[in-house]
C-alpha positions in Angstrom: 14.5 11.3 -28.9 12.7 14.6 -28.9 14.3 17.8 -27.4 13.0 20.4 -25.8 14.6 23.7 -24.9 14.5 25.4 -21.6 15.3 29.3 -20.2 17.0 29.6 -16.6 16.1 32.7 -15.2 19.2 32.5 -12.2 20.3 35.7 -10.0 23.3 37.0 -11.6 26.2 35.9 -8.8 24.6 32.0 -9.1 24.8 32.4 -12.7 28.7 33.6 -12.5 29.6 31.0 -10.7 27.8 28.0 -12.0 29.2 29.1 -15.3 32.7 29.2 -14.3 32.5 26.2 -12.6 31.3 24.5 -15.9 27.7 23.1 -14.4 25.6 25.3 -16.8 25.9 22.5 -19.7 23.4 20.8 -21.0 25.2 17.6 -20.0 24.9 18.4 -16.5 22.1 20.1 -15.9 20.3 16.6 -17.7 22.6 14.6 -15.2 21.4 16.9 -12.3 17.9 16.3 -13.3 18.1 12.8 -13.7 19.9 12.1 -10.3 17.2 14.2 -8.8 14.1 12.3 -10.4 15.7 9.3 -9.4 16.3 10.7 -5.8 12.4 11.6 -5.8 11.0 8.5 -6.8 13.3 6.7 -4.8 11.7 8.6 -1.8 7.8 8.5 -3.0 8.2 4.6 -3.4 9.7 4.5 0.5 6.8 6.8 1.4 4.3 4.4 -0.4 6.3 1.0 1.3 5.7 2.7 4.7 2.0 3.6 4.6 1.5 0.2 3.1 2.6 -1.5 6.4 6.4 -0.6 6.6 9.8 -2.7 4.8 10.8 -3.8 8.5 12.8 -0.9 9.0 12.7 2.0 11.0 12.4 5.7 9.5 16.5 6.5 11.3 17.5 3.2 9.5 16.5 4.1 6.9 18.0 7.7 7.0 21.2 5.9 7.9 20.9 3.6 4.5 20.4 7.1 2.6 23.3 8.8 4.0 26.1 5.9 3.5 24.2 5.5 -0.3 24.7 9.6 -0.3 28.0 9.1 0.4 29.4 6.4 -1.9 27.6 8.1 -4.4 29.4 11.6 -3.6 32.6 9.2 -3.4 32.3 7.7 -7.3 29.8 8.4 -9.4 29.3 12.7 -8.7 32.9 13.0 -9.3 32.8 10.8 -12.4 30.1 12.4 -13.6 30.6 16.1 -12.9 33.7 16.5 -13.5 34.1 19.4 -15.6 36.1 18.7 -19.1 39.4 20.0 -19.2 
């Protein structure tokens, strides 16, 4: 797989403490991003369903089916998987 490197231009205080809280890794920052592109083509698709004619669901059931999916997610796999080593 290629690699590519990337600069972070952060303010100084963010930098300080996303270093000392171990999240400046390479490991996490990939694991950031890939939660995120997931998270945005989750919502694109959604968007697409919608315009399409709708899933049968409303926009707040929806929201609702994000939040509790949020929320087991917060509850196993975030702390799994940005846990800093010790």
């Amino acid at each position: 797989m290629a690699v590519k490197e990337i600069t972070l231009t952060l303010p100084e205080e963010l930098y300080r403490e996303a270093q000392e809280a171990g999240m400046l890794s390479s490991e996490y920052i990939e694991n950031l991003l890939r939660d995120a592109l997931r998270f945005v083509t989750w919502e694109n698709r959604v968007e697409e369903i919608q315009k399409a004619g709708g899933i049968g669901k409303t926009r707040e059931e929806i929201i609702a089916e994000l939040r509790n999916t949020r929320k087991r997610l917060r509850e196993t796999e975030y702390s799994r998987r940005y846990t800093r080593p010790r």
